[in-house]
N, C-alpha and C positions, 0 to 999 in steps of 0.2 A: 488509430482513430476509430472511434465509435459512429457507424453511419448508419440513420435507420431510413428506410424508406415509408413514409405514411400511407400510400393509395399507391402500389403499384401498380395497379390493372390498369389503370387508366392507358400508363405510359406503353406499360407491355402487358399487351394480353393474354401471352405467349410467345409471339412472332422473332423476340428480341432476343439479347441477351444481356446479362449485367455483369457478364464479367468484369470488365472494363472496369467499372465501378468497385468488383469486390479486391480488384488490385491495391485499391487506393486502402482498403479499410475492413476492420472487422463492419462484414454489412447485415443487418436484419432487415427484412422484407416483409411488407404487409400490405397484403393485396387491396385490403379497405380498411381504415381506420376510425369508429363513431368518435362523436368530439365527446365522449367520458373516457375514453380509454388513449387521447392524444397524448396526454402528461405520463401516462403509467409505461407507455411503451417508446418513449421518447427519453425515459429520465438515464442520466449518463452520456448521451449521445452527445458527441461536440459535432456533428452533423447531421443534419435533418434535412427530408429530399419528401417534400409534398405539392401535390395538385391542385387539392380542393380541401386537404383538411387544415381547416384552420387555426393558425399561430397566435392568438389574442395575447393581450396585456398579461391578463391573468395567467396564463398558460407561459408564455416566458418568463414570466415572474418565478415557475417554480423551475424553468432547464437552467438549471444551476453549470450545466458543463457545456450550453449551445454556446459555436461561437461562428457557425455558418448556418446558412436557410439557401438551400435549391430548388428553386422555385420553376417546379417542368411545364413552362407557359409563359406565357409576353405578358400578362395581365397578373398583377401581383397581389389583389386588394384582399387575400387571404391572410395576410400576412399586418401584424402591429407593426407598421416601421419606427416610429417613435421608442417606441419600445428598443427594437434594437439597435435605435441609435446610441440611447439609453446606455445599453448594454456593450456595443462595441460590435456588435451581431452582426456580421455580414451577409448580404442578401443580392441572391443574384435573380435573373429569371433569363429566358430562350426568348429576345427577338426575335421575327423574319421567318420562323420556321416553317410556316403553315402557308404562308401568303400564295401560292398557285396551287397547292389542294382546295382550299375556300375557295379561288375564283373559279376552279374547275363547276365546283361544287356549286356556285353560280347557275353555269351554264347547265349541267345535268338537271337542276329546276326547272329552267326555263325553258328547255329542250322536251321536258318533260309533256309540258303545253303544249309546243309547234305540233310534233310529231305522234304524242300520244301512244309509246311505240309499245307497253303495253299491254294496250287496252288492245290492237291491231294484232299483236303477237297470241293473245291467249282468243282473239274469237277465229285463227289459224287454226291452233291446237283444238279447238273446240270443233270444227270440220268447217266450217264457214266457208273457208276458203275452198276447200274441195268440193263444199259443195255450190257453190257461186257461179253465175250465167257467164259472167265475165271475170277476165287477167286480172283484173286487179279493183276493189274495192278501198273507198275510205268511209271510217267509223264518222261520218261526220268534217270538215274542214280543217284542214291541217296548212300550214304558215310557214312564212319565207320570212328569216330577220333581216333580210336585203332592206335598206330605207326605211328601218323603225327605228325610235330616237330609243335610246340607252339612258335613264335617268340614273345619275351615280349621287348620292349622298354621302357629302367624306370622300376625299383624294389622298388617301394616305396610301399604302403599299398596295395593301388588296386593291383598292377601287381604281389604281393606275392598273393594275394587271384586270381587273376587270375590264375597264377599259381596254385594255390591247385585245383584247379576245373579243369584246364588243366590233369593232374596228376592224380585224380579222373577217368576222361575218356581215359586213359590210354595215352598219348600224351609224348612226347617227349618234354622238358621244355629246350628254349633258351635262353639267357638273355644278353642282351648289358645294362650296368648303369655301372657311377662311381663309386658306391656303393659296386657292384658286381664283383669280378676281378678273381675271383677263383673258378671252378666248386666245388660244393655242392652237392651230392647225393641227400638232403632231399628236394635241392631247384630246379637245373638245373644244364644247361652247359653254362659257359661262351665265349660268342663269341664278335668278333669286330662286327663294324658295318654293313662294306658289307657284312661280312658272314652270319648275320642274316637277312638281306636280301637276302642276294641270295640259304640261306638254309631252310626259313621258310614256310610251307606249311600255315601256318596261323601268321600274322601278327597283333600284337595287341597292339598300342600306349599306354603309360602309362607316360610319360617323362613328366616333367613340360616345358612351354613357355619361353625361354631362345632367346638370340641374334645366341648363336649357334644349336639349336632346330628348329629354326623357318625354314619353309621350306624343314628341313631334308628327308623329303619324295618327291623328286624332281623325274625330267627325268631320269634321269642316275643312279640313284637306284631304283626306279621301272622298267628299263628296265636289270635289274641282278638278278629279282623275277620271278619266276617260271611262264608258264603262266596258270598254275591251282592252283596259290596262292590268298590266300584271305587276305584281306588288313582293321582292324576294327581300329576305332579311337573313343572312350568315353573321349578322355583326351581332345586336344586343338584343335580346327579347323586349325588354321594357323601353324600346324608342317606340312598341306602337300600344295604344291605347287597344287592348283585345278584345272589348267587349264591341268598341266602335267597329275593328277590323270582321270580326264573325256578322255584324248586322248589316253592315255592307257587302259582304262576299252573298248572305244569304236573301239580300233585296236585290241583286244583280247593281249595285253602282260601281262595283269594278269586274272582273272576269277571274281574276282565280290570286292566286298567294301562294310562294313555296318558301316556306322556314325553317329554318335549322334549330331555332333560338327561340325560348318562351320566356316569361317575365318569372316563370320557376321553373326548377329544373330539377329533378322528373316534374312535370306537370301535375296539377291538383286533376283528378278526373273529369272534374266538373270545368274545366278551361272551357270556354266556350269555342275554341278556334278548335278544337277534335274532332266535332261534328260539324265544321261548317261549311259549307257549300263551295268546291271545289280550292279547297283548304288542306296542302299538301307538305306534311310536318315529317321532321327526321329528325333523328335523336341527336342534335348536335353534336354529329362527327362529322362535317364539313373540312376539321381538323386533321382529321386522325388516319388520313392515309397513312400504307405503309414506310411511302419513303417521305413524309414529316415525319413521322414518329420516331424515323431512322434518325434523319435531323437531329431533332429533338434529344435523342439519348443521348448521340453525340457531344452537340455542346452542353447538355448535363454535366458527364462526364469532364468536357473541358474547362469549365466553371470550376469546377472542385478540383478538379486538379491544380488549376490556375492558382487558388487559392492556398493552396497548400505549399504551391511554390512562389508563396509571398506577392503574389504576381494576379490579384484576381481581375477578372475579366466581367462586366456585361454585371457590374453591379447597380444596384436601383438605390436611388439615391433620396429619392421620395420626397 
């Protein structure tokens, strides 16, 4: 069998290996693949292993010999399923893999705020501290999450693990999801939606990208948030409105934002959340610790295998 990898960097930067993988098959590999060159270095393959480059209509139309899609990620919308239903094209993707890196990845934002550890660290380095009257200085006021409410939007994997780590540091756990309609001692308190905006001392997206999601974090609920609430997003870029979010951080009606997630990705330069006022962005790799990524090759690997042994596993059904 002919396996081609489209973007391997993503998966493994280095850190990994593909053996595993080139067991199964003759494999070619390519570290990043532009969508004019997806057909040309795909054609033959009856296996295809991509991240972000894109499987369209048109593009299946010419893999005359696809008859699998490995999809290294929970989110599959790279991919024509129509298409390969079409076809007989089987498509798999990696639940579950990521879920406590992201929530980690949570907390190192938010943490980021309390402690400010830093900004403390490099005015050390810089002699501050040596040369200071007293043991011990703070840059300014630094914070306990003892007794501050946890706003979680979306209770799905991550935002329950969020939740435990919230809960861990003693917080107060709120939760808006369909899912969720009834307060739960073990879990949180159920609230609507403006109320967890307007009662959350910490704010933390977890909701999948819907028609009614998209935007949800606009003007008019950012301005019903406290303004020493914090605002973190690891789920989708496009649930918040960014031009609302950067005029609010930079009028003070919230206190700051850490994000993983833009509504593009790489960002256009001109996003206006880059410059804005205590507006704390990271290249969406909330994901990509090393041991998800371990994960992750893993059940690759076991998908495609699976399937080879008639037996496929963790297929998306669309």
């Amino acid at each position: 069998m002919k396996i081609v990898i489209l973007d391997g960097q993503t998966l493994n930067p280095g850190d990994l290996s593909w053996d595993e993988i080139a067991e199964l098959g003759e494999v070619e590999i390519f570290e990043r693949t532009p969508p004019e060159l997806v057909v040309e270095r795909s054609s033959g393959a009856e296996a295809v292993i991509t991240n972000k480059a894109v499987l369209g209509a048109q593009t299946l139309a010419e893999l005359r010999d696809l008859r699998y899609i490995g999809v290294t990620a929970t989110g599959y919308n790279v991919v024509d399923l129509s298409s390969c239903r079409e076809r007989g094209i089987t498509v798999t993707n990696v639940p579950s893999y990521s879920t406590n890196s992201v929530a980690q990845a949570v907390f190192a934002h938010l943490l980021r705020f309390t402690h400010r550890v830093e900004q403390h660290a490099a005015s050390a380095k810089e002699g501050k501290w040596s040369g200071h009257p007293d043991f011990s200085y703070c840059l300014g006021s630094i914070h306990e999450l003892v007794g501050k409410s946890l706003g979680i939007l979306g209770y799905g994997e991550i935002g329950q693990a969020v939740a435990r780590l919230g809960r861990a540091f003693g917080m107060e756990i709120l939760i808006t999801s369909r899912s969720f309609l009834e307060d739960d001692p073990s879990h949180g308190k159920a609230v609507s939606l403006d109320e967890l905006f307007a009662r959350s001392d910490v704010l933390s997206l977890h909701c999948p990208l819907t028609e009614e999601t998209e935007r949800c974090v606009n003007a008019e609920r950012l301005s019903r948030m406290k303004e020493t609430a914090l605002l973190i997003n690891t789920a989708r870029g496009p649930l918040i409105d960014e031009k609302a979010l950067a005029e609010a951080l930079d009028s003070g009606v919230i206190a700051g934002a850490g994000l993983d997630v833009l509504s593009s990705e790489p960002p256009s330069p001109d996003n206006p959340l880059l410059q804005a006022r205590n507006c704390f962005i990271t290249p969406h790799y909330a994901w990509a610790t090393l041991a998800a990524r371990s994960r992750l090759m893993r059940e690759t690997v076991s998908n495609l295998r699976s399937f080879l042994e008639g037996k496929p596993r963790n297929v998306v059904e669309g």
